[in-house]
N, C-alpha and C positions, 0 to 999 in steps of 0.2 A: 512495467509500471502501468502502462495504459490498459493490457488485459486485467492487471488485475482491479484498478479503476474501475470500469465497466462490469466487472465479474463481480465487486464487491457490493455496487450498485444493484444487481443482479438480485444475488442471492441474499442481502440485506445481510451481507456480513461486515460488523465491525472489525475482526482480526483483518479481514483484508484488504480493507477501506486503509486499517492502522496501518499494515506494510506499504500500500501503494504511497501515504505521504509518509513513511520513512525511507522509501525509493527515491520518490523526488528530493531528498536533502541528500543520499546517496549520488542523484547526477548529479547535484552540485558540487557537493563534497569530491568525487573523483575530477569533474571539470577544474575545480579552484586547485585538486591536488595536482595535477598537472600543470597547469600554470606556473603554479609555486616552482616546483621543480625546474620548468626550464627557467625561470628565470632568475632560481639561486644558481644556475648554472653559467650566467655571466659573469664576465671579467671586472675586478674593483674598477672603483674611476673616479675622478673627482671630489666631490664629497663623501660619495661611496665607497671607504677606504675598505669595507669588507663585502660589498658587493651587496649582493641581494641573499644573501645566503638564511639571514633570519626570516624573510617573505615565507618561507615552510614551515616555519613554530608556529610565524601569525595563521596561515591555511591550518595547521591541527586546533586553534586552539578554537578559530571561528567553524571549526567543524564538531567539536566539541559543546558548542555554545548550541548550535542547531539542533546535536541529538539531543540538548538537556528540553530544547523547545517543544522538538518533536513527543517526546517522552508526556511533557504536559500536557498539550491537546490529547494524546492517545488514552489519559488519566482520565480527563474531565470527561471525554466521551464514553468510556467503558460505563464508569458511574454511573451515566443517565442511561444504559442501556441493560445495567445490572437493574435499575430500579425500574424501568419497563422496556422489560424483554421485548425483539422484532425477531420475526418468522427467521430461521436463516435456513440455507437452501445448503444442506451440508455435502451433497454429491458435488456442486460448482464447487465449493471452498476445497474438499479433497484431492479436488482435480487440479485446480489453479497453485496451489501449496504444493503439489508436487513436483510440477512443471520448476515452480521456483527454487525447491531444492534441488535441482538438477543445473539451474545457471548458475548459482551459488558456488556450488563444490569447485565446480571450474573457475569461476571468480576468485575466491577465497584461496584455492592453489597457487593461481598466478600471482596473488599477493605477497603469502605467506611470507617466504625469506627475505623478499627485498623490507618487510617491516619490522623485521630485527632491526636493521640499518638505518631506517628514517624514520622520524617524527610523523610526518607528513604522512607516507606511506602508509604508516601504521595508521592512522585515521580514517582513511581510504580502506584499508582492509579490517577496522573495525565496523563500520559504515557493512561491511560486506559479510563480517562474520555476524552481528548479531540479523543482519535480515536471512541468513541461514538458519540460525535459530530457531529466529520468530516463524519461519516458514514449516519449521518443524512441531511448533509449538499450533500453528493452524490448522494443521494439518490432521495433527491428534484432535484440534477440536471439532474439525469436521466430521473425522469419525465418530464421536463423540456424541454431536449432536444425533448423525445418521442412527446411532442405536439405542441410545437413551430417547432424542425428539425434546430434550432439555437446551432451551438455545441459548443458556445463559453462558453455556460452557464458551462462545463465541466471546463475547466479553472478557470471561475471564483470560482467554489466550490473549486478546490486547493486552494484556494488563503484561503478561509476558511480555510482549513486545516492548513496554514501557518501562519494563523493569532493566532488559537488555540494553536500552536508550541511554538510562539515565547509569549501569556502568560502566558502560565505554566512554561517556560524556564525564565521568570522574575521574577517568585517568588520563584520557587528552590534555581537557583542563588543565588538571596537577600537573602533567609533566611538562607541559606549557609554559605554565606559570612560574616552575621552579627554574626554566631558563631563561624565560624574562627576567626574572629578579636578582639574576645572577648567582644562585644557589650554588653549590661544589657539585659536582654529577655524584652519582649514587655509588659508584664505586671507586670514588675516590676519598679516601680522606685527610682534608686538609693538615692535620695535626701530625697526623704520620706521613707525610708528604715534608712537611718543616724537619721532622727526626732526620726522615732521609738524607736533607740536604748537609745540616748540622752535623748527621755522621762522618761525613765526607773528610778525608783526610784533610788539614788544610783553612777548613770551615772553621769560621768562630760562631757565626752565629748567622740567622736567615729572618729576617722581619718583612713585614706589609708583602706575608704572603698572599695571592688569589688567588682561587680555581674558579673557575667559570665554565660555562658550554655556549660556543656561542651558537651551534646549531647541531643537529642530530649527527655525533659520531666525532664533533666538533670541540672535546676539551682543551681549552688553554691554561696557563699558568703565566702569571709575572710574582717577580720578588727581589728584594732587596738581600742581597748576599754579603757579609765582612767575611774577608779572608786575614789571615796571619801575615801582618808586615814582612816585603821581600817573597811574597807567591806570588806565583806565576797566575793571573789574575786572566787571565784568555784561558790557558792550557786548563783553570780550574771549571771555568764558564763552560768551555767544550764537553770536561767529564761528567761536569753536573749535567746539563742537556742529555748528553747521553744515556747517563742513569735514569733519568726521568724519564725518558722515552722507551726506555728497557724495560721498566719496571711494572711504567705506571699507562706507558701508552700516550704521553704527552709532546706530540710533534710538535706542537708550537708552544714555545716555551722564550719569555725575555728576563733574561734576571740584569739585576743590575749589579754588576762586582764590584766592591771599594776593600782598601786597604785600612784593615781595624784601627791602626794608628792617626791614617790621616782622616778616618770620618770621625771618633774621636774629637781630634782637633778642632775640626768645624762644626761640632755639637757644643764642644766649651767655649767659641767664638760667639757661636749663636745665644 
């Protein structure tokens, strides 16, 4: 980040100026990712009946919020430098862009699978995959400049860089926000999730179903279950659990079991 700072100052490139401040939301962004992580990694307690385990939706979603920022300044600056071009010094930028693609690969590797897995993670290595990108995207404009001596091409690779900002900063976001709001995860669906339970031998019926995430990898379910007067109301709770977790991948799961005849009852009491 600080070479390429000084390098971009150098060579009057904005592509490189734009990487070095999407670096620095990068250290922050991996710093906050890490935090988050050890510290969803404590034990519930007190009023933290789930622990810290969401503190890594809130680190995607505030890293998500950063690249939409970042993305902005790199917009507004590209513009004023599309409308008066500065000299850029295309053998530094070549030079510096390559060097970055080369910490990249290996960043972006050690990423990779752990952000299937997490939220968090995955923001961290989007953070690291678009500055691979961008680095390649500078890289070409270095050349660019070098043989054309057109410097606007430098501008136009920020715009790159801002464009990469502001996708990754849309699916952080979103996927953020659909588990803040308690949204169903994406491959669950609630409607065929209720069929399931209803199919069930036994089952009458299944209401004030939920699916929720409470964090990356993290689906829950609760619901209200009627069974058939005289079932076995444990032995049916165990099958259903079971199923659900067969099926659908739902380890934590609390239903509530009643017997159709006596909820019945205290719905025509009520």
């Amino acid at each position: 980040m600080a070479a390429e700072l000084v390098a971009g100052i150098l060579a009057g490139s904005l592509a490189l100026l734009a990487d070095a401040g999407h670096m620095v939301s990068d250290a922050g962004a991996l710093a906050f990712a890490l935090v988050a992580a050890a510290m969803a990694s404590r034990p519930a307690g007190g009023r933290w009946t789930y622990g810290f385990r969401r503190l890594e939706i809130l680190a995607a979603q505030a890293n998500g919020i950063t690249l939409a920022l970042v993305g902005a300044w790199i917009v507004y600056a590209a513009v004023r430098r599309l409308v008066s071009p500065v000299e850029v010094e295309g053998v530094v930028v070549v030079a510096v862009a390559g060097a970055g693609i080369a910490v990249n690969l290996v960043a972006t590797g050690l990423l990779a699978r752990a952000s299937r897995e997490s939220l968090n993670v995955r923001g961290a290595f989007l953070h690291v995959a678009t500055d691979l990108a961008a680095f390649v995207g500078t890289a070409a404009a270095g050349a660019l400049v070098l043989l054309t001596g057109w410097d606007r091409f430098d501008p136009l690779a920020s715009l790159l860089v801002a464009g990469l900002c502001f996708w990754a900063a849309y699916h952080l976001i979103g996927e953020s926000t659909r588990i803040f709001l308690e949204v169903s995860p994406r491959e669950i669906d609630p409607a065929e999730v209720g069929r399931a339970i209803a199919a069930e031998p036994g089952v009458v019926e299944a209401h004030d179903l939920h699916v929720w995430t409470l964090t990356s990898g993290f689906p829950v379910l609760s619901a209200h279950v009627l069974v058939e007067p005289g079932a076995d109301c444990h032995a049916l709770r165990r099958r259903l659990e079971a199923m659900l977790r067969e099926r659908y991948d739902l380890e934590h799961t609390t239903l509530q079991v009643d017997h159709a005849q006596g909820a019945l009852a205290i719905a025509r009491r009520r």
